[in-house]
N, C-alpha and C positions, 0 to 999 in steps of 0.2 A: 349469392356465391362469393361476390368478391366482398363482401363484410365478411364472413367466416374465413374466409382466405387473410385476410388484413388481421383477423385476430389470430390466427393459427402461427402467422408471423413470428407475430410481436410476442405469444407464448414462447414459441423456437428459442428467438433471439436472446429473449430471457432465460429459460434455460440454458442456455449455451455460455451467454455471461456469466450467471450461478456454480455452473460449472468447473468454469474456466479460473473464476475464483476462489474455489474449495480446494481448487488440486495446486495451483501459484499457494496457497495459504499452509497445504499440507506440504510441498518441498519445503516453504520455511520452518516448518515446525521438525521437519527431519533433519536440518541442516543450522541447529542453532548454534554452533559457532562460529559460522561464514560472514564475514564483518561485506556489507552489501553498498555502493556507491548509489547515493540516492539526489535529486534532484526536487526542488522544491519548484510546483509548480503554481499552487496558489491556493489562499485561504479558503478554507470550509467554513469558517466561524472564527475570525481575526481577534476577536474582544475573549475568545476562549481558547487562544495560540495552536489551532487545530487546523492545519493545515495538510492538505493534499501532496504525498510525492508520490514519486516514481521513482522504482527501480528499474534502470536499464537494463544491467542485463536480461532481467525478467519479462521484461514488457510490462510491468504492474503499476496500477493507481493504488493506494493505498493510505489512507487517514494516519495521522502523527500529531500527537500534541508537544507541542516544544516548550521547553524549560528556558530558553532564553531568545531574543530578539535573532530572526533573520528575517531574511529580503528573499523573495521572489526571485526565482534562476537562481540561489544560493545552491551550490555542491557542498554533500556532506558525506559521512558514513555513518552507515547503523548495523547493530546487531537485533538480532530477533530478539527478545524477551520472555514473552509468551506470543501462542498461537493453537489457537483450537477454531480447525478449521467448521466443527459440525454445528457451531455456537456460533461461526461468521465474527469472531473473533482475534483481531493483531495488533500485539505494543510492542514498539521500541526504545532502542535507547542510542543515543549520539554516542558515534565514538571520538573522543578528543583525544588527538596523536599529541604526546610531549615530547616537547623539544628535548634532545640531548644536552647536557649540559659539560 
């Protein structure tokens, strides 16, 4: 019993993540021009600039490939790009604020 209980679990849990991450995937995909404050949390694959953030207001982990050098704790912004959520599918793009001159 408590083997089937341990896997009924760990199924739950997983659905519930899946879940959890199709409908966070589908607000971004309905809301593509809400420029989003993101937090760099730490590399997925450093040698391929693929790194893990977070959106706070969202509560989301979310893979990002980066175009140029940051650091770990670095604050940035992004907008959505694409997103399809039924393909488990998200890219962005940095937003870089110019100075007024």
């Amino acid at each position: 019993i408590v083997m089937c209980l341990g896997t009924a679990v760990r199924e739950a849990s997983s659905v519930e993540r899946q879940t959890n991450r199709y409908w966070g995937l589908e607000y971004l995909r309905r809301n593509p021009d809400e420029v989003w404050e993101a937090l760099m949390l730490r590399w997925l694959r450093e040698d391929s600039n693929l790194g893990l953030i977070l959106l706070e207001e969202l509560g989301l982990e979310l893979a990002m490939r980066f175009g140029r050098s940051i650091e770990i704790g670095d604050r940035f912004e992004v907008k959505v790009t694409h997103s399809d959520p039924r393909s488990d599918v998200i890219q962005f793009q940095e937003v870089i604020l110019q100075a007024a001159e």
